[in-house]
Backbone bond lengths (Angstrom), bond angles and torsions (degrees), N, CA, C in turn:
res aa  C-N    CA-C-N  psi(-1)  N-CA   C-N-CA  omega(-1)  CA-C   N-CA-C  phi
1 X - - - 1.462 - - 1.519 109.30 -
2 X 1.604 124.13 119.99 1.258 116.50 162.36 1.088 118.98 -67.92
3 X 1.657 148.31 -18.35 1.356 134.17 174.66 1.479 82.78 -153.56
4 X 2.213 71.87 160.30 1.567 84.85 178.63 1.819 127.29 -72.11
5 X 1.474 104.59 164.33 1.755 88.33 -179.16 1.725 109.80 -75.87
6 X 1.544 128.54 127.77 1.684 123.13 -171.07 1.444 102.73 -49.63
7 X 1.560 134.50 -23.71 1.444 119.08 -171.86 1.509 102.45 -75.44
8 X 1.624 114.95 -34.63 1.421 116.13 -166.15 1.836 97.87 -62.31
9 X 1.376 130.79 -28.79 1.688 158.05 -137.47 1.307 74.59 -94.78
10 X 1.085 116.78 -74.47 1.762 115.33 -163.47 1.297 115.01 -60.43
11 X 1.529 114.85 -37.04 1.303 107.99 -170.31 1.544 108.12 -76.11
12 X 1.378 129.73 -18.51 1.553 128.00 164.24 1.039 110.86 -81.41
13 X 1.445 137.35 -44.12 1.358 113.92 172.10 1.616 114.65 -60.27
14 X 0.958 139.43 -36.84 1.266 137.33 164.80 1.371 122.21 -38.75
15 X 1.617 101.54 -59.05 1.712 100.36 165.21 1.372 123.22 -56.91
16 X 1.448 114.84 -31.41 1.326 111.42 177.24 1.701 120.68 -49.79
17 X 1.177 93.02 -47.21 1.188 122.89 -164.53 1.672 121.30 -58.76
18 X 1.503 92.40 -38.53 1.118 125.95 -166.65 1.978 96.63 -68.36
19 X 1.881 101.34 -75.19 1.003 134.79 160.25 1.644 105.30 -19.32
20 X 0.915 126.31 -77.95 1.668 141.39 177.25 1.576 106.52 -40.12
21 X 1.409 115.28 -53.27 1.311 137.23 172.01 2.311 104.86 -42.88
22 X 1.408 79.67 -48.01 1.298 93.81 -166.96 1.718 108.74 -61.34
23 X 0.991 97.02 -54.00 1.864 124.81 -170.40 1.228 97.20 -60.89
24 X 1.832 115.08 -36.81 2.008 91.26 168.88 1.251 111.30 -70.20
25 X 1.071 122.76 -27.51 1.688 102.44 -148.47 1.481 97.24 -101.48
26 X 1.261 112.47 -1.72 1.869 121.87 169.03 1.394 114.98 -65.19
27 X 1.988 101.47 -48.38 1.205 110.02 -174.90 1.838 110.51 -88.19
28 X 1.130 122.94 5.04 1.853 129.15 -164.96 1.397 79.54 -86.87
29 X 1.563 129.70 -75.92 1.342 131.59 -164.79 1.419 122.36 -52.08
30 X 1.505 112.97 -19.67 1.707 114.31 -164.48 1.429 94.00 -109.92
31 X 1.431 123.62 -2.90 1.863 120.60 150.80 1.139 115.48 -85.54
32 X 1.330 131.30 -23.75 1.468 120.82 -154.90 2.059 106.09 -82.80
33 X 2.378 101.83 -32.69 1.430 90.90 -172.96 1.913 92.69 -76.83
34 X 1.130 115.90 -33.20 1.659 113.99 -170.65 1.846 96.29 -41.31
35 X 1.214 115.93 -44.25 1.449 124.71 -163.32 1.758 91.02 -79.36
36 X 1.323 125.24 -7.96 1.746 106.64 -164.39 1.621 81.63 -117.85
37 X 1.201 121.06 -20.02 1.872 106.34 176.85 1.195 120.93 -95.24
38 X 1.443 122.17 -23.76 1.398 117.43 142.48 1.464 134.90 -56.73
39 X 1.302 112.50 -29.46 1.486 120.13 170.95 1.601 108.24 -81.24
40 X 1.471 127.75 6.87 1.379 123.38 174.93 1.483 92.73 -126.06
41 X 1.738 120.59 5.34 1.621 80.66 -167.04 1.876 93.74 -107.56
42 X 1.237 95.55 7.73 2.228 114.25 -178.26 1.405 81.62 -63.44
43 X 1.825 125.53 -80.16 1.288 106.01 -170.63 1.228 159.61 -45.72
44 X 1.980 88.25 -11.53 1.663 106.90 -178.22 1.317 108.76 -91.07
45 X 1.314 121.13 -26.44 1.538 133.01 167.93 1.418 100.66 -57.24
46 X 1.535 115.45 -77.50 1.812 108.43 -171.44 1.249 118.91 -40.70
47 X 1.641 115.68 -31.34 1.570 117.34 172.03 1.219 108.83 -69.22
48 X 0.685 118.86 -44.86 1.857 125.03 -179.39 1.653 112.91 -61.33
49 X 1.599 110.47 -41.11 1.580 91.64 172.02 1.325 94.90 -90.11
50 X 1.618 165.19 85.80 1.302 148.03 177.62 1.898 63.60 -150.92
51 X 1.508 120.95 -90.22 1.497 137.24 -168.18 1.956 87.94 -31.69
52 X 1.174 158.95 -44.72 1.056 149.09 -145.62 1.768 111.20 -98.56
53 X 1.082 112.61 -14.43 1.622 118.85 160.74 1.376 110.84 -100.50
54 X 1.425 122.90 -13.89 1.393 114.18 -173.68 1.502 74.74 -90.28
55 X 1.120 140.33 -113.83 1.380 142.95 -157.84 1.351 117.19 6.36
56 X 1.236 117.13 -49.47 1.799 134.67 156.55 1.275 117.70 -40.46
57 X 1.188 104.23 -59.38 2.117 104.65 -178.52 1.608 80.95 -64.89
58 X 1.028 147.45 -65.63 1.400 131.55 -134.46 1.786 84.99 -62.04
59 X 1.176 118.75 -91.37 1.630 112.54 165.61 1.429 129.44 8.60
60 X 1.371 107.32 -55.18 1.561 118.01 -178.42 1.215 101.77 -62.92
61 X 1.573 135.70 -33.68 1.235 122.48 176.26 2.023 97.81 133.79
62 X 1.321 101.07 43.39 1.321 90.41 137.16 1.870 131.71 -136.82
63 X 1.148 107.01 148.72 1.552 100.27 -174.35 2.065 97.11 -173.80
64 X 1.263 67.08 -179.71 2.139 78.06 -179.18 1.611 99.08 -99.78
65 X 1.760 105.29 153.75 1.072 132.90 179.21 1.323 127.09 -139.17
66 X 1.813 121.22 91.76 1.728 108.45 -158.97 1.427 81.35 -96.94
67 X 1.262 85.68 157.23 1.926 123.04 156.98 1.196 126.20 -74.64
68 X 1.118 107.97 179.75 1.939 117.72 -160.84 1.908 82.25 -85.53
69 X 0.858 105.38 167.19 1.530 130.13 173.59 1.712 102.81 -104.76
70 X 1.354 84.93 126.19 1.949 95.03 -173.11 1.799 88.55 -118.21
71 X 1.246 81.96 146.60 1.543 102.17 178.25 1.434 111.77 -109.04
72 X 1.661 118.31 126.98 1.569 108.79 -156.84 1.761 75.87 -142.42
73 X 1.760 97.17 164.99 1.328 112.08 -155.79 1.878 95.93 -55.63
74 X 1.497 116.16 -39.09 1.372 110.92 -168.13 1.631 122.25 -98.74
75 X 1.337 111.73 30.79 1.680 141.87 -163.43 1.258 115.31 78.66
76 X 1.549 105.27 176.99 1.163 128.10 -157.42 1.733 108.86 -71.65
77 X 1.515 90.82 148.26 1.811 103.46 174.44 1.588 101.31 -122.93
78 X 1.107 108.18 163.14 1.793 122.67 -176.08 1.270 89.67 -179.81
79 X 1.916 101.54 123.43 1.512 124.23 164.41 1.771 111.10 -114.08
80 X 1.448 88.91 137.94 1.654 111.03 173.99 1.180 110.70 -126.73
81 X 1.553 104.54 118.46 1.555 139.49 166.66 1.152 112.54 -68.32
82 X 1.229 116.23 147.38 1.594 143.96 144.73 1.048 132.81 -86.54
83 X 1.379 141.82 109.99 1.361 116.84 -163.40 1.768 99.26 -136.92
84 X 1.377 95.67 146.23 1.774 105.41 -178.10 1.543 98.76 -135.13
85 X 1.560 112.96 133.12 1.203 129.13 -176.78 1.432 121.94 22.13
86 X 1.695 116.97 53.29 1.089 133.46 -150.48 1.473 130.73 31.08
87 X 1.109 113.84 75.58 1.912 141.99 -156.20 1.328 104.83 -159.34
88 X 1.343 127.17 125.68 1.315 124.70 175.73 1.640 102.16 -93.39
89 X 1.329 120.16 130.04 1.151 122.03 -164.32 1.667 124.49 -138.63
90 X 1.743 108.39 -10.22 1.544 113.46 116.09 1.504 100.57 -133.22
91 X 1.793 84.25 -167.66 0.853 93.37 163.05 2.046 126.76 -172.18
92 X 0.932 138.42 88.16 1.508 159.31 -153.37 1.579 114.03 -73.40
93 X 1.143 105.53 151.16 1.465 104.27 168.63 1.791 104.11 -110.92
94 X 0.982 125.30 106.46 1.508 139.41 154.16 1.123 122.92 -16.00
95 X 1.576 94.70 -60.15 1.720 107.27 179.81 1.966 102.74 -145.85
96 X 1.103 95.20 159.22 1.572 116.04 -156.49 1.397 113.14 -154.15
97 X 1.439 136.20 133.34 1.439 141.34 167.91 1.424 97.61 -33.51
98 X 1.138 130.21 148.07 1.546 132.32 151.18 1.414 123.56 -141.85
99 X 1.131 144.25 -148.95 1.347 150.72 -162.07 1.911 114.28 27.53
100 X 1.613 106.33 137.84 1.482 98.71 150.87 2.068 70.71 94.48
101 X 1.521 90.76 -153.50 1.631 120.73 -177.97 1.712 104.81 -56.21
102 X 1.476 103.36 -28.98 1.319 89.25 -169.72 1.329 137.63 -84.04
103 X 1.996 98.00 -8.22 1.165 107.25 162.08 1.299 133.29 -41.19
104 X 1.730 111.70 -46.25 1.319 142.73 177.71 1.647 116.80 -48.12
105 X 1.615 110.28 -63.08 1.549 133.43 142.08 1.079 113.70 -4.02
106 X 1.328 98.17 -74.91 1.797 102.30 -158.52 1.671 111.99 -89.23
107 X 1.344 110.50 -32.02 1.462 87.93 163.57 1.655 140.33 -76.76
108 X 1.616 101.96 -10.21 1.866 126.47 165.15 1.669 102.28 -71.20
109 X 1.461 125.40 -40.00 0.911 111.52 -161.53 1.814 111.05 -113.44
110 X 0.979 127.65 -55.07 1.811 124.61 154.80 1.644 125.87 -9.75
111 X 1.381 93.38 -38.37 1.803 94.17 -171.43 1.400 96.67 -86.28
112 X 1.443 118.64 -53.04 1.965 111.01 -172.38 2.060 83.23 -63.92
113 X 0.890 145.07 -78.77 1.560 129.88 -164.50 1.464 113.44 -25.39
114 X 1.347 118.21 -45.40 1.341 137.06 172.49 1.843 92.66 -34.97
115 X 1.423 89.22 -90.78 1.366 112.19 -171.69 1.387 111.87 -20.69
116 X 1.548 111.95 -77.70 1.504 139.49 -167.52 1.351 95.65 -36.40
117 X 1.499 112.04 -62.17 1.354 124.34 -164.78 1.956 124.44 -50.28
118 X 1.601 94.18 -41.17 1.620 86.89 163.80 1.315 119.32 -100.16
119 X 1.367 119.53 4.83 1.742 125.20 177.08 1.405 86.58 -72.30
120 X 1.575 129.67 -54.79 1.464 121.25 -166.51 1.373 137.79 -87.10
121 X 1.387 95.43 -22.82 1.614 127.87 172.72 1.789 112.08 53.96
122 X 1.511 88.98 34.61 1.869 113.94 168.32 0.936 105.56 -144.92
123 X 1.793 110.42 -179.27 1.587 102.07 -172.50 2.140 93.99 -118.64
124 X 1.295 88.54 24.00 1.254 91.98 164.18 1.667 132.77 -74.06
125 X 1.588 90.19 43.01 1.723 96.95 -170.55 1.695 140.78 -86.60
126 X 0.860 121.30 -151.46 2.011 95.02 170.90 1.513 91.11 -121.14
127 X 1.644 104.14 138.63 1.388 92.83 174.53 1.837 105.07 -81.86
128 X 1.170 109.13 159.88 1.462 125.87 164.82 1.428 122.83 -66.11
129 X 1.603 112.73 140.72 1.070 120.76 -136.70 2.052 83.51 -98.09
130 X 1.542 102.01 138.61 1.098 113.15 -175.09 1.556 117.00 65.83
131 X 1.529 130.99 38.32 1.501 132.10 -172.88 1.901 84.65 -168.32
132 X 1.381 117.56 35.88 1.742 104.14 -175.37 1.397 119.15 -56.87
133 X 1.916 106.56 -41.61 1.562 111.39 177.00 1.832 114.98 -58.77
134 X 1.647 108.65 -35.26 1.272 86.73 -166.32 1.528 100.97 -84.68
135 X 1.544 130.17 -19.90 1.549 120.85 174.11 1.075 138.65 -56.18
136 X 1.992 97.87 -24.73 1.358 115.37 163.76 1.392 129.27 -87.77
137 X 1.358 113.00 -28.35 1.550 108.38 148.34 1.335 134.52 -45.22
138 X 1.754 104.68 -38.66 1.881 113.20 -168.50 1.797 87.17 -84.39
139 X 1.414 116.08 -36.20 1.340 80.85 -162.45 1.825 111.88 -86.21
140 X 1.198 112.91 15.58 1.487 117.43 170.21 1.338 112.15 -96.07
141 X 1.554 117.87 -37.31 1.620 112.72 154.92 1.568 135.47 -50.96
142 X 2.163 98.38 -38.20 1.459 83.82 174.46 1.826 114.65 -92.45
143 X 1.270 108.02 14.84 1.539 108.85 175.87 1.782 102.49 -71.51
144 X 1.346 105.33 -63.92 1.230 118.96 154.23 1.855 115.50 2.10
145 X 2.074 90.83 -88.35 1.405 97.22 179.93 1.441 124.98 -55.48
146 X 1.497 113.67 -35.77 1.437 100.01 160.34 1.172 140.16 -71.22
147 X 1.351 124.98 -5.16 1.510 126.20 -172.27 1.825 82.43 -93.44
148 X 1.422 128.23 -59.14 1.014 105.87 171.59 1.813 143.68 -23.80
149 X 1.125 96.67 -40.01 1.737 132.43 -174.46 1.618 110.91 -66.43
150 X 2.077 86.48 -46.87 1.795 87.04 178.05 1.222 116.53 -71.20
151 X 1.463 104.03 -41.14 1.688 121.68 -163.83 1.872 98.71 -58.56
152 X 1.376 97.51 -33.23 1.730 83.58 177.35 1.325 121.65 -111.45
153 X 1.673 108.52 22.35 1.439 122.23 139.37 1.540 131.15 -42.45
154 X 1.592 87.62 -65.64 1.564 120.80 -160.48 1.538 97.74 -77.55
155 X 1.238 137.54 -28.63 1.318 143.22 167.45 1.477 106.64 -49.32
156 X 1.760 109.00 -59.16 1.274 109.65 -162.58 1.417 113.19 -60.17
157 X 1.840 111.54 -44.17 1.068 126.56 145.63 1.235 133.37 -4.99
158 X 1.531 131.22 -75.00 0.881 140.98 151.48 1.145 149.63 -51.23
159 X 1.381 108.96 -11.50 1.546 136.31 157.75 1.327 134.06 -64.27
160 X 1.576 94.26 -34.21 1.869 107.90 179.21 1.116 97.97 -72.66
161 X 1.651 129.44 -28.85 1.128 88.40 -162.73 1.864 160.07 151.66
162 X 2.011 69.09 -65.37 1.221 112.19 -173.89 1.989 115.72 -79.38
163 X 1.517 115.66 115.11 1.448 102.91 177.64 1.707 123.73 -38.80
164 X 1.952 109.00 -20.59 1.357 104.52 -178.77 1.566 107.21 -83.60
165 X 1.089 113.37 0.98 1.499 97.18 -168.48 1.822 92.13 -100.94
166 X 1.475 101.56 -41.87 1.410 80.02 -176.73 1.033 145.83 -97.38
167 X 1.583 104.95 17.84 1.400 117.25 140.71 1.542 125.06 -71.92
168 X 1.870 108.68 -12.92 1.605 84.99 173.40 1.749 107.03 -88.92
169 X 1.443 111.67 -2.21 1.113 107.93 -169.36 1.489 107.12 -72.96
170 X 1.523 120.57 -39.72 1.481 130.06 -165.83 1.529 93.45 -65.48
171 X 1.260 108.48 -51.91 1.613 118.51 -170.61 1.837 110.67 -38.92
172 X 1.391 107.76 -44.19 1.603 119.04 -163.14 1.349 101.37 -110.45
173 X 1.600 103.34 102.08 1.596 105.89 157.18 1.664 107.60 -123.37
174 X 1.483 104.26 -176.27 1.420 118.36 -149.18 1.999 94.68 -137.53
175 X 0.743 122.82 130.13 1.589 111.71 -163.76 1.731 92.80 -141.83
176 X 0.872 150.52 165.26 1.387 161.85 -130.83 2.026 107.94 174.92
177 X 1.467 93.90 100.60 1.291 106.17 171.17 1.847 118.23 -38.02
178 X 1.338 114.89 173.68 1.197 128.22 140.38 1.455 131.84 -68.76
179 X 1.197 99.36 121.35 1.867 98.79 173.12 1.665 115.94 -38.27
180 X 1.449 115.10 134.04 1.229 121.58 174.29 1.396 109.34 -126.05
181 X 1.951 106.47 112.81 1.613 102.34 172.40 1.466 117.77 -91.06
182 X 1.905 100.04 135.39 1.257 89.57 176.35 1.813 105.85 -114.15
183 X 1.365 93.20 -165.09 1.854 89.77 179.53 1.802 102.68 -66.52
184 X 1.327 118.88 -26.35 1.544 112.87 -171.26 1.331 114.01 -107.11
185 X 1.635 115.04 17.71 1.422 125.07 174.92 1.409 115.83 123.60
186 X 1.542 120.08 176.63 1.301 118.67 158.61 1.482 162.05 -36.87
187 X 1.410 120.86 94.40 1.677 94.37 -162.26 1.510 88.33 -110.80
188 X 1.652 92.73 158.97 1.776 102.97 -178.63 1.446 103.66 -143.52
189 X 1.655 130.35 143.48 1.263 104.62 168.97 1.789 96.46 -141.10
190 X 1.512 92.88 168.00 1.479 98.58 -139.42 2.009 84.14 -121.42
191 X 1.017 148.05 83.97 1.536 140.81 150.17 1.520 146.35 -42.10
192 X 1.286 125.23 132.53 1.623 103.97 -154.23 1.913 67.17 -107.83
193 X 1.326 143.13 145.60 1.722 134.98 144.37 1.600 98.35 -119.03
194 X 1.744 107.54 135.93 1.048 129.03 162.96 1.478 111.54 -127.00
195 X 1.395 108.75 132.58 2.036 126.89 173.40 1.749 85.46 53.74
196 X 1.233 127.24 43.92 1.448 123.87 143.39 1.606 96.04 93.99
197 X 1.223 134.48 9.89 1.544 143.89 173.38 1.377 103.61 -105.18
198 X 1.594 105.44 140.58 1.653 110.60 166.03 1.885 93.49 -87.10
199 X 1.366 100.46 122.64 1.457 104.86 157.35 1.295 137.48 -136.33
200 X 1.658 99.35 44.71 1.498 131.76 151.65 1.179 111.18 -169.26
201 X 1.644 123.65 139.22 1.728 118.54 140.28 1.449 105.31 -133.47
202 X 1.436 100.88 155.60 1.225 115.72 177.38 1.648 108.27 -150.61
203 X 1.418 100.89 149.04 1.636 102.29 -173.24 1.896 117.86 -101.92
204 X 1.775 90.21 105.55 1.478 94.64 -179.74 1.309 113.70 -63.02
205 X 0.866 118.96 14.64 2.027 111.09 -163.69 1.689 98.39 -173.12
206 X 1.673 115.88 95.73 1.116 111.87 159.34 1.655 112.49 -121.71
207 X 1.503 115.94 -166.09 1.132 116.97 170.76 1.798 116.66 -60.95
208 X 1.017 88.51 179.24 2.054 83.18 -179.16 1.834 95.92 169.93
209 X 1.331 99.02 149.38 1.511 119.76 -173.42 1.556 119.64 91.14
210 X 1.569 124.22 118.11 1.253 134.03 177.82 1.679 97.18 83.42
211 X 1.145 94.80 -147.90 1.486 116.74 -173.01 1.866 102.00 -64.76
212 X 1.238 130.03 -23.74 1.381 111.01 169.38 1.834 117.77 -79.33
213 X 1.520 113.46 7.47 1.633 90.95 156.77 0.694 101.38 -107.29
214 X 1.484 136.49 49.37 1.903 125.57 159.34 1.735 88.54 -104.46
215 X 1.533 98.13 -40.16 1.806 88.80 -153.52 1.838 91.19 -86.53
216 X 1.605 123.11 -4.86 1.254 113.69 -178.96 2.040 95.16 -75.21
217 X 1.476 110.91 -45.08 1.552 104.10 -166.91 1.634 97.53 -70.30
218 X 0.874 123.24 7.00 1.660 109.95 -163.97 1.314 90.61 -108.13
219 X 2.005 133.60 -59.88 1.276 110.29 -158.23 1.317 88.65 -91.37
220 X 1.633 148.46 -63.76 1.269 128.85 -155.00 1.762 133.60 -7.23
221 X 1.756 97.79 -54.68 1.490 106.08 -164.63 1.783 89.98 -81.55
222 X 1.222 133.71 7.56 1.608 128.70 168.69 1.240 94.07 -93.82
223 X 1.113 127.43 -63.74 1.327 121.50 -173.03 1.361 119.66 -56.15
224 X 1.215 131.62 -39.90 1.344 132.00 166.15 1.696 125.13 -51.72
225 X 1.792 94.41 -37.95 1.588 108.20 174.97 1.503 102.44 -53.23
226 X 1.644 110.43 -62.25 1.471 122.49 179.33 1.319 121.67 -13.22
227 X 1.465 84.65 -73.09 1.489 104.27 -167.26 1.362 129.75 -70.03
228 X 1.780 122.54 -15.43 0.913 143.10 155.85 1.779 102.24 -57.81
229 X 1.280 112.77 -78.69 1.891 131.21 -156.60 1.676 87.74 -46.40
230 X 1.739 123.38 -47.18 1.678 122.11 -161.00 1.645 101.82 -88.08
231 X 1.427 117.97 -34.41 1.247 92.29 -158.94 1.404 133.09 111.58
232 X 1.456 105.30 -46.03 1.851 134.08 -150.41 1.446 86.36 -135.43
233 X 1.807 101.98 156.90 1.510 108.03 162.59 1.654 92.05 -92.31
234 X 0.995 125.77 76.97 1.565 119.32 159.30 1.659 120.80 -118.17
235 X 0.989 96.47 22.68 1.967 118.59 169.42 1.004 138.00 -58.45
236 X 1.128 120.02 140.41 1.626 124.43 -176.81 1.771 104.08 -67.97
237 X 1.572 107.80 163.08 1.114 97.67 -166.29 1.459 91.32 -135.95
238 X 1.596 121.52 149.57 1.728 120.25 -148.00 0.800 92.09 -97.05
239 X 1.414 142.65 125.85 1.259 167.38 88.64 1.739 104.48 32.78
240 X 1.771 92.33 101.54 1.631 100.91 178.06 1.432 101.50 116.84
241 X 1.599 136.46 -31.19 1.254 158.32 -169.00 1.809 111.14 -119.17
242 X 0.970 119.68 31.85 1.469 137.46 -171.04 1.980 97.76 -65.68
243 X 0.886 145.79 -75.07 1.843 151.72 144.22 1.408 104.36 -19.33
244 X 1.181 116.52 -58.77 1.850 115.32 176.27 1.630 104.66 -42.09
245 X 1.237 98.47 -54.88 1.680 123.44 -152.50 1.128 103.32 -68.96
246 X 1.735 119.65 -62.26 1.464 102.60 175.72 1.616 126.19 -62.00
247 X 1.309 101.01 -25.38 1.770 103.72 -164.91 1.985 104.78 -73.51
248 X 1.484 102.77 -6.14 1.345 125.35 177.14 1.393 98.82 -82.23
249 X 0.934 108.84 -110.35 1.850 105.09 167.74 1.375 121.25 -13.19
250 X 1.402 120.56 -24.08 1.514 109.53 178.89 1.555 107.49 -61.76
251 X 1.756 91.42 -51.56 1.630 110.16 -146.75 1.686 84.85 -78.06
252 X 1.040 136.99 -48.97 1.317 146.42 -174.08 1.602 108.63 -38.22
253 X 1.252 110.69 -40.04 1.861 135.32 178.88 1.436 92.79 -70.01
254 X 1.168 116.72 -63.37 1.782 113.36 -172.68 1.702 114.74 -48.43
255 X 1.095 107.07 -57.85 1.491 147.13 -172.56 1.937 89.01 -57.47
256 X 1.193 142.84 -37.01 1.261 147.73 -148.83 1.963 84.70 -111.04
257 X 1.592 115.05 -51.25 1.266 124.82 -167.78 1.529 91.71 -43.92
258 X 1.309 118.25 -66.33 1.402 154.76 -152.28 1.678 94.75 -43.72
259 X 1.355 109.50 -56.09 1.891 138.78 -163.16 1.546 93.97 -88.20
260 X 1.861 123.44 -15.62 1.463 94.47 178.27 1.510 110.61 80.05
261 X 1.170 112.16 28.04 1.549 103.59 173.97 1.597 112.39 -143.51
């Protein structure tokens, strides 16, 4: 055949046509989901970097920290911390005396502990007036949570690395007196010394029950002041708490023996 027949002409351009016809509307639909899964997958990304700095602060050092559970004449207390870039920033009681009067107790007295507790970020707090057992329970639970808190400070600390850290680490120890018996029970005291300074004590083990947790909340936080401002167990001893006081100073002497000072 020298040329083609025009019906055979038409009938390929037609298919072409057809064909071509086809190929848009093949390719219109297979842009439009590419265009709807990229436009859903921006939001899964922004979520994804938002979760990747929070994960970090948690790292940097924030998380919760409960305490030992103290057993007090009207049940048990246990406090849980909050802590942000080593900052206590709440802080709850878990568990609390309850039933009967003590319902009453613990909800007058838990919330100012609450409070006190991250205004001071020690457990050097005042107990509440008419709730003494449970103030003295929370504040031996949150002593607890903070020594917990430090101890996994000084870890993290020590992990980086870094020659500055672990020289502050060598620098800061924590030494724990000898038991001191008195006629109204046990006193113990516990010292934080850094660069050759005491710069904390507090007494893990005092008297307690009846009339000695009035005079235990009353002289302890003097004696602790003391012993911080001097240095030395060579302290005055609070008036009314005379047995507290010496069995403080005993252990306080050991606790100093211990630190070399």
């Amino acid at each position: 055949m020298r040329k083609s027949h025009p019906i055979r002409r038409v009938v390929l351009a037609t298919a072409a046509t057809v064909s071509g016809v086809v190929l848009l509307l093949a390719l219109k639909p297979a842009s439009d989901p590419a265009s709807a899964q990229a436009a859903g997958a921006a939001p899964q990304q922004t979520a994804a970097g938002q979760e990747s700095p929070q994960g970090g602060a948690a790292a940097a050092g924030t998380g919760a920290v409960t305490g030992d559970v103290v057993q007090t004449q009207y049940g048990p207390v246990q406090v849980r911390l909050t802590v942000a870039n080593g900052k206590v920033t709440k802080a709850e009681a878990v568990q609390a005396p309850k039933g009967g009067t003590s319902d009453q107790k613990t909800a007058l007295s838990v919330p100012k502990l609450n409070q006190e507790a991250v205004a001071s970020g020690n457990a050097n707090i005042d107990s509440v007036s008419g709730a003494t057992y449970t103030s003295t329970g929370y504040k031996k639970s949150l002593q607890s949570a903070l020594d917990k808190m430090k101890a996994s400070s000084s870890q993290s600390g020590s992990g980086g690395g870094s020659s500055s850290s672990g020289g502050a680490a060598q620098a800061s120890r924590t030494l724990t007196g000898k038991v001191a018996q008195t006629q109204y029970g046990p006193v113990q005291v516990r010292i934080t010394v850094a660069n050759g300074k005491v710069t904390k004590a507090e007494a893990v083990q005092a008297p307690k029950g009846g009339t000695s947790d009035q005079k235990t909340a009353l002289s302890v936080p003097k004696l602790n002041q003391e012993a911080v401002a001097s240095g030395n167990a060579n302290i005055d001893s609070v008036s009314g708490a005379t047995y507290t006081s010496t069995g403080y100073k005993q252990s306080l002497q050991s606790a100093l023996d211990q630190a070399g000072g």
